[in-house]
N, C-alpha and C positions, 0 to 999 in steps of 0.2 A: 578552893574549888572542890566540887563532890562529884564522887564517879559519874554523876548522871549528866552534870556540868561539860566534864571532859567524852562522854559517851556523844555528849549534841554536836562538842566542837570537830571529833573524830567525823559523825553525820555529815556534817557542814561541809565540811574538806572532803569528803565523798562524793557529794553533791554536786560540789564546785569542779570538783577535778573530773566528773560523770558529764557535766556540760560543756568542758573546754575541752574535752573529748569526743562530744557530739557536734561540737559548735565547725570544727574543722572539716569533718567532711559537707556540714550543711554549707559554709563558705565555699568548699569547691563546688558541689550539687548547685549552689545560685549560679556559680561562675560557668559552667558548663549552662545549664538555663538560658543564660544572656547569650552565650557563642552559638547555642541553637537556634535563638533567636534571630541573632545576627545573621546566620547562614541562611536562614528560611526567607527571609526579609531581601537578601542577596540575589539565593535564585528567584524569586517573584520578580526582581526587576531584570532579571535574565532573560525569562523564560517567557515575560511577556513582548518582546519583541521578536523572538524564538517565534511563540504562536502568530505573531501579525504575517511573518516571513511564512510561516507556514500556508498560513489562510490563503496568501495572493498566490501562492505555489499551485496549492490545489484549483483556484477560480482557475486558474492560465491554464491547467493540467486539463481542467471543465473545457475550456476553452476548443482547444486542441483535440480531444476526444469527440468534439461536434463535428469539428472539420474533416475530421477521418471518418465520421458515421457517415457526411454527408460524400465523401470520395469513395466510401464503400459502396456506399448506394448506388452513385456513379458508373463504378465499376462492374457492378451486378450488372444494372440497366446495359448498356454497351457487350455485355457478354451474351445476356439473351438477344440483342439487338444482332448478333453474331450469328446466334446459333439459328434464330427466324434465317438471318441471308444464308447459311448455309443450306439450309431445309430448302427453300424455297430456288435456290441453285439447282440443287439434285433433282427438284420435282422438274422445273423446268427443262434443265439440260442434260441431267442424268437420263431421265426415262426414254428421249429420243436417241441417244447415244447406244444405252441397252437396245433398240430395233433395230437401227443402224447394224451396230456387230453380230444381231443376230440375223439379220438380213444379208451382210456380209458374210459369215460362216454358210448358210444356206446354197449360196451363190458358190463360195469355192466348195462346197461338198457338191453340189453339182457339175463343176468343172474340172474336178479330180477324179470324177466319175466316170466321165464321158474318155478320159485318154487311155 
């Protein structure tokens, strides 16, 4: 054997022991790969009944935010329907009440007068 013989085989055993060196973390890097895999694959089948539960959450939520726009609406209508009967109270019964008491005041400052 000639040094350059033994120079390849020194090579060789470098090379070899440079890929069984690299080979170990590429084995775990695949193995990790496949578990991200697995987990991604996992929540997909999670999360898509997650989003269905979601979706009817929100329709019903839809739902319910009608009923309330419609009882708000409601509730407007009936408040002005209030405030017309109170206006039209006052116009009515208010303003003869004001001559009344002022016609009553007139009367006893006349008869407080006279004693």
């Amino acid at each position: 054997m000639s040094g350059g013989d033994i120079a390849a085989i020194i090579a060789a055993s470098a090379f070899a022991l440079f890929v069984l060196f690299t080979a170990i973390p590429l084995v775990k890097l695949g193995r990790l790969i496949d578990e991200t895999s697995a987990s991604v694959r996992e929540l997909s089948e999670d999360v898509s009944p997650l989003l269905t539960g979601l979706t009817e959450t929100v329709t019903e939520t839809n739902k319910q935010l009608a009923r309330i726009d419609v009882i708000t609406e409601n509730a407007a209508e009936v408040s002005q329907n209030i405030s017309s009967l109170v206006a039209v109270f006052t116009a009515s019964v208010g303003s003869p009440l004001v001559k009344i008491a002022g016609f009553a005041k007139s009367l006893s400052g006349i008869f407080l007068n006279k004693k």
